[in-house]
N, C-alpha and C positions, 0 to 999 in steps of 0.2 A: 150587076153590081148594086143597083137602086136597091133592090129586094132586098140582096144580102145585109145591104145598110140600114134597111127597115126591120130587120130580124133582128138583128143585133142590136138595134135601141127597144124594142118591144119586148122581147126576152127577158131581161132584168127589168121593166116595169110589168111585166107580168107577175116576176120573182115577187117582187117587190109589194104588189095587193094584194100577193098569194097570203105572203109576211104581214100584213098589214089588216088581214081579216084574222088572221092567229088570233092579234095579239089584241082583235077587237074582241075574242071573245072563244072562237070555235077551236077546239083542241087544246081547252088551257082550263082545263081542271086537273086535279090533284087524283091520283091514281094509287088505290092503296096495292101496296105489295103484301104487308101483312100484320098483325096489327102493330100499332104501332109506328107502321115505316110508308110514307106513300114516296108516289115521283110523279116529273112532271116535264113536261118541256116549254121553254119559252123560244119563241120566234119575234126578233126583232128587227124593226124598220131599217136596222143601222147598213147590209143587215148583220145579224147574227143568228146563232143558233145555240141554247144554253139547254142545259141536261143538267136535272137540281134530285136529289130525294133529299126528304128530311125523316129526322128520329123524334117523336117524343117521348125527351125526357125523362115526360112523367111514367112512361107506361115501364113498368119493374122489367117486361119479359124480352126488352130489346135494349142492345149496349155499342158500344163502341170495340173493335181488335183491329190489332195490326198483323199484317204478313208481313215476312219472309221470302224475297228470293229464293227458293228449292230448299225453303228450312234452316238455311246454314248463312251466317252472317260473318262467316269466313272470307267470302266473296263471288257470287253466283249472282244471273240475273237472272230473270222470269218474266213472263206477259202477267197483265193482272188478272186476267182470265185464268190462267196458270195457276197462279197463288191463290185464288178466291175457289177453286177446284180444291186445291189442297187443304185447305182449313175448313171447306163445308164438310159436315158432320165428325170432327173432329173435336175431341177434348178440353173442357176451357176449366178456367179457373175460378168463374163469374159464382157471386153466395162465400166467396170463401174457403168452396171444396171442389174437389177437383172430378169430375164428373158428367156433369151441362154436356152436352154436345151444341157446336156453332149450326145454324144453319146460317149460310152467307146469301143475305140479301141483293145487296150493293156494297160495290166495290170499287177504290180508285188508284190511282197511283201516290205515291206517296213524295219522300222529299228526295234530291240533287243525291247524285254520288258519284263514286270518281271510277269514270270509264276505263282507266284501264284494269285496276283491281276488282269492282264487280262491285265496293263495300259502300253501304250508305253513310253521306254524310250526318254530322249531329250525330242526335243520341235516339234510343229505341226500348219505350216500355214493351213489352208482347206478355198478354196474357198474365198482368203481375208479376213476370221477371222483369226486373233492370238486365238489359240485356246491349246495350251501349250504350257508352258513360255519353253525354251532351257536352260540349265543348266546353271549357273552361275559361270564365267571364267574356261569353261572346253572347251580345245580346239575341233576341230572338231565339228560345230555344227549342219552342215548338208548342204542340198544344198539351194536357195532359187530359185522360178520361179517368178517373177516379173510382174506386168501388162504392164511395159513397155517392154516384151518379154525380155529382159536380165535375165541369167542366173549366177550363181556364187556359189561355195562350199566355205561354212562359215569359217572361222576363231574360234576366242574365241570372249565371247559374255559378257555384264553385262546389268541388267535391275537398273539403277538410281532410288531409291524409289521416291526422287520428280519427275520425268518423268511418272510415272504412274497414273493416275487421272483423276478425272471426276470433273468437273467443273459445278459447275450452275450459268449460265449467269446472273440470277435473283439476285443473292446478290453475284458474283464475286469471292462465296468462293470454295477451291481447296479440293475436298477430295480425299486421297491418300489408295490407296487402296495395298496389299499385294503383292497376287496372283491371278494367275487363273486358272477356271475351276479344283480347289484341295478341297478335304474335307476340311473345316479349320483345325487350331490347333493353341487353345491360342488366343491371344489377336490379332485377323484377320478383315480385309475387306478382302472378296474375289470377286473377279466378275466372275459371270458366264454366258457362252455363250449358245446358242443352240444345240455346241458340245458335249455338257458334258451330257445331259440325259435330258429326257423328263422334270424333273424337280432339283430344287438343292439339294432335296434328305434330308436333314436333320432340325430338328428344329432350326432355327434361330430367334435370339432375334429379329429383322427387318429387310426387304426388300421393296430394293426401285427397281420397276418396269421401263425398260427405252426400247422406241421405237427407235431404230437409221434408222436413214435415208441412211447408208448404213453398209455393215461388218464393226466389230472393229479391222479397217487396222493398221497395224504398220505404223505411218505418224510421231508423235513429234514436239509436239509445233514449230512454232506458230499453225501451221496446226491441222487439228480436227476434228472427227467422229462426227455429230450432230445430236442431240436426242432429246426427251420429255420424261418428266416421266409421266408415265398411269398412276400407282398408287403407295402407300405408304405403304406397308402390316408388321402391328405390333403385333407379335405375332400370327400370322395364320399361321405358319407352312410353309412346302416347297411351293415352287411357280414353276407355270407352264414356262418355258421357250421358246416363239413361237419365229417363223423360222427367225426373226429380231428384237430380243430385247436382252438383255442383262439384268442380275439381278444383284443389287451388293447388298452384303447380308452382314451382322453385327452378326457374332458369340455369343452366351453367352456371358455377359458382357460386349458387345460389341455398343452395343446399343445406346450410346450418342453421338456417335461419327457419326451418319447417323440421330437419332432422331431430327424432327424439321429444318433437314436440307434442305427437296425435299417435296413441293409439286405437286398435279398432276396438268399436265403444264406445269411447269418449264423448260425452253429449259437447256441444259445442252451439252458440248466439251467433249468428252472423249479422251483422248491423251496416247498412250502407244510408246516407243521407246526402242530401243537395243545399245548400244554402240559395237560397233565391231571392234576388235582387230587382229594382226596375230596372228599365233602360239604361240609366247612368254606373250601373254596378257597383253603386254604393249605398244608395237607400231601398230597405227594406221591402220585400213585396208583400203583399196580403197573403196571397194565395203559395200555399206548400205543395212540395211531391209526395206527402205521405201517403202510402196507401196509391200511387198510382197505379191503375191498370193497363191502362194503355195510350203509347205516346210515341210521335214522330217527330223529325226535324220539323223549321218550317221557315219558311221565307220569310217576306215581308208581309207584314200587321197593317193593312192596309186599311181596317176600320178597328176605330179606338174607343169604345162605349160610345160610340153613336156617333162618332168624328171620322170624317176622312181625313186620312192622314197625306201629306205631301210626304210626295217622291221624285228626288231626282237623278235617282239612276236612270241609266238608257235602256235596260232588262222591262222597268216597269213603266216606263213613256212610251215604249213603241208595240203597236197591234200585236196577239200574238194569242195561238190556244191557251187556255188556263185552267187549272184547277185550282180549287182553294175549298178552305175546312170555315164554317161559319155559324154564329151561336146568338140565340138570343136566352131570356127566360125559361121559353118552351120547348125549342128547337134546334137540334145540332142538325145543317145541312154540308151535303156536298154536294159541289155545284164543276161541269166541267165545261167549258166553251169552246166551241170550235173555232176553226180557222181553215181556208184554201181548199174548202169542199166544192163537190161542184155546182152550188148556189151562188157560192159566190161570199160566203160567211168571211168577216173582215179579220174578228179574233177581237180583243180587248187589251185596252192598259188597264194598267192594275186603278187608275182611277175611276175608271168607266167601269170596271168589275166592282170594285168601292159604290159605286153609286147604285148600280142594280142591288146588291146584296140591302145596301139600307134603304132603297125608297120604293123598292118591289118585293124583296123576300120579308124586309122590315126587322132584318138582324141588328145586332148593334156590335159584335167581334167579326172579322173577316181576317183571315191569314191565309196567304198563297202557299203552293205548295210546287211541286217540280210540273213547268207546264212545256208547252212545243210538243213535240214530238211524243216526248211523254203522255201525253195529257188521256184519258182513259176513263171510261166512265161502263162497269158493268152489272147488271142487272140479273139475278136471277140467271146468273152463267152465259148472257145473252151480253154483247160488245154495243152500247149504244152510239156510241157519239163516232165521226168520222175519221179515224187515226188515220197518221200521215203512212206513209210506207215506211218500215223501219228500216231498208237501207235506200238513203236518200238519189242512190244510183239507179233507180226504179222507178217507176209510175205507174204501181201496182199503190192503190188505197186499202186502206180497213185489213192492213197489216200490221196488229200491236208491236209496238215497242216492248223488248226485255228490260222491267227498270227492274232495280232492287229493295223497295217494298212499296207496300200498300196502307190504308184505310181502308174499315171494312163495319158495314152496318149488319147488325147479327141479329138474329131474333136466337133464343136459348131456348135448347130443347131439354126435358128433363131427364134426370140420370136415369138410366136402365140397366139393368144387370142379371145375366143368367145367371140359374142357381143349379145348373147340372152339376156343377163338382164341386166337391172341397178339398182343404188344404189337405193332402197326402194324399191325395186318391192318383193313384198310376194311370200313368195312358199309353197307346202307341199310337205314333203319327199315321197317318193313315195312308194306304198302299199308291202303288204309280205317280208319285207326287215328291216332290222336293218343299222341305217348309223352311219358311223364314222365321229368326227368330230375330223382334226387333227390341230398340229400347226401352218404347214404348205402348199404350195402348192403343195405337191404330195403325194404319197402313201409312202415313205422313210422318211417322216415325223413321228415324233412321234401322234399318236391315244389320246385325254385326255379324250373321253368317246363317247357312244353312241346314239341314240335317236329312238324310235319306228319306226314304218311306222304312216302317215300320221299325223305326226308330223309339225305343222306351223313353217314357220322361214321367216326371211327377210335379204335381200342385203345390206350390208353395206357398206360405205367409206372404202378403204382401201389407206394409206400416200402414197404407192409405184405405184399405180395404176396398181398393181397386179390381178384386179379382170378380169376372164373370162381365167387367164394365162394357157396354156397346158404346162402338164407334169404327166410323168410315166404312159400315154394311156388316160388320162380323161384331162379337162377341170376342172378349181377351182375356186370358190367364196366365199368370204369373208360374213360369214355370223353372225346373232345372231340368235342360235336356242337352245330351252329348255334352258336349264340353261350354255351354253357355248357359248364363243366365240369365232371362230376359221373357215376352211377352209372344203369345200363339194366338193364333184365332181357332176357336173352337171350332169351322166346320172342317178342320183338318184336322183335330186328334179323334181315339173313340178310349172309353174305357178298355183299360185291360188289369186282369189280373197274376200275380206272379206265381207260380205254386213255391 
């Protein structure tokens, strides 16, 4: 029993010099991933155990994106290992054009959502689409990453119902539409994105079909997302949503108010905008969502230009894993902390995570983000930090939690594009093989169906001059084959001709 008594006090002061030679020096440099993006660990006396990379900035060739749950902000969840698979080498929007492929660095979890539905709280830029509205005048409304590289943690936010609209050029007139990306309810326009699910999922009285010529950026009159409408769909049930269109759909009864208004052709401005506020939701904030690219809910603002902030909720006074998004002049970091490994790691309040972020990393913004069990930190497709078991009826470790989305540090690969074919050259799919044909350019696309082997199809125009683009390992072309129109990968068609 002596012994055993003596192991058990010597064991944690073992831990404890282990921690305490860390953080005098050995194993506490800065570890580049790539350029651009290093990581790092800290080991602390307390103890703990923090998992940090940071982005610079300045360097043009590395950004900030967000994932998706299985793509669909319908309501799905995912590990972030999951989602940060799905979007490495995958299509972005980064320059303005649509092309870049992601390569994913680091990756974390993102903000709170509500467990039974699957859907993230707050709001969600991805990729230059507004792709969930952010709460309406609820402070805190997340960070934003911007195409102009500027960074900023939100304020209080309001969506203006005349601000949000689609325009057709052709007779001048304004229709205003709801929401987005939401099931309706009642008397609704909704617009739906590519984010939301393969399709809009429910019977609508009418849908108007719209190509844009790029994401539906938050810009606000006079400025404007511009489109054509493909088609007019009345009464045909859900519509397919491809990888640059947008749907704006007319609920039950809803029907006159889109009826007679779009035909296919029609150029058309779609205009969305935020008002943004400080914390009091009534004075002014500096900083706009124009032009944002990418953006999550987020907790509490726990460092305020170089201020900790008091908190007296019990969520942020008591120990606990954490993750949080953190920014100075130079550096956007995320940082994940553990908790109930078997070192013995205590976890953080959001004050004590306040305090490392400004007197160790030397940020001066710090906002939490969804932590516990969530909390998630991955590298290079590798899980660093010690996740709890994801069902807490087990004591099984270093099994992720499914949350519904992420943060994600990207390094941007340059556009590539095969030039084996062009527009009208025929093919046939190629033999013992079934092909998908999806919405968009990669495999992280939603599938709308598939088509035998030796199946005929041809090359089509596509607006973005997307065809030939690589991503997620294949080459893509815009094609019409059997009865769909949508996106192949070239090593399953070959040339063929007709006599």
């Amino acid at each position: 029993m002596k012994l055993r008594s003596v192991c058990l006090i010597v064991l944690p002061l073992v831990f404890l010099l282990i921690s305490s030679n860390k953080v005098m020096g050995q194993d506490f440099q800065w570890e580049p991933l790539t350029p651009g993006i290093e990581y790092r660990e800290y080991y602390l006396s307390d103890p703990n155990h923090i998992f940090v990379a940071r982005m610079d900035r300045s360097n043009p060739d590395v950004i900030l994106e967000t994932s998706i749950a299985q793509g669909k902000l319908s309501g799905k969840l995912e590990p972030v290992s999951g989602m940060a698979n799905r979007y490495d080498q995958a299509i972005n929007f980064w320059g303005e054009e649509w092309g870049g492929r992601n390569q994913v660095v680091v990756a974390i979890n993102g903000y709170f959502y509500d467990t039974e539905t699957g859907i993230p709280w707050r709001g969600q830029v991805h990729s230059g689409w507004y792709a969930k509205r952010f709460d309406e005048l609820e402070n805190g409304s997340g960070f934003a990453w911007k195409l102009d590289r500027s960074f900023f943690l939100g304020g209080c936010v309001l969506h203006h119902p005349k601000k949000q609209f689609i325009k057709n050029l052709r007779t001048s007139e304004e229709i205003y539409f709801e929401s987005i990306n939401i099931a309706p309810e009642g008397n609704e326009l909704i617009l739906f994105t590519p984010q939301y699910d393969a399709s809009t999922l429910y019977e609508a009285e009418i849908e108007v079909i719209i190509q844009l010529d790029h994401p539906a950026l938050l810009l606000g009159s006079p400025a404007f997302t511009g489109g054509t409408v493909t088609e007019v769909r009345d009464g045909l049930g859900p519509s397919f949503i491809p990888f640059d269109h947008v749907v704006l759909s007319a609920a039950e009864g809803q029907g006159d108010r889109l009826r007679n208004k779009f035909l296919p052709g029609d150029a058309v401005a779609l205009s969305q905008e935020i008002k943004h506020f400080e914390s009091d939701c009534k004075t002014d904030h500096d900083d706009n969502w124009s032009k944002t690219y990418a953006a999550t809910g987020g907790s509490y603002i726990f460092l305020r230009n170089g201020e900790i902030q008091k908190l007296g909720d019990l969520g942020a006074i008591l120990r606990n894993a954490r993750t949080a998004i953190a920014h100075d002049d130079q550096y956007i970091y995320f940082l994940v902390v553990d908790d109930k490994d078997p070192f013995g790691n205590l976890g953080m309040s959001i004050v004590e995570l306040a305090d490392f972020v400004k007197n160790t990393l030397g940020a001066v913004w710090g906002m939490a983000l969804d932590g516990g069990g969530s909390s998630t930190m991955v590298v290079n497709g590798e899980v660093k930090n010690k996740t709890p078991a994801a069902d807490p009826g087990t004591s099984e470790e270093n099994i992720e939690r499914a949350v519904a989305n992420g943060v994600m540090m990207v390094y941007v690969q340059p556009k590539d594009q095969s030039t084996k074919y062009s527009v009208g050259d025929r093919f046939i799919t190629s033999e013992n093989s079934q092909l998908s044909v999806r919405l968009g350019p990669g495999t992280n696309y939603f599938a709308i169906g598939s088509v035998p082997a030796n199946t005929e199809g041809v090359i089509l125009e596509h607006e973005s001059s997307l065809n030939g683009v690589y991503a997620k390992g294949f080459y893509w072309w815009f094609v019409s084959l059997d009865e769909y129109e949508g996106w192949v990968a070239e090593d399953y068609i070959k040339a063929h001709s007709t006599p």
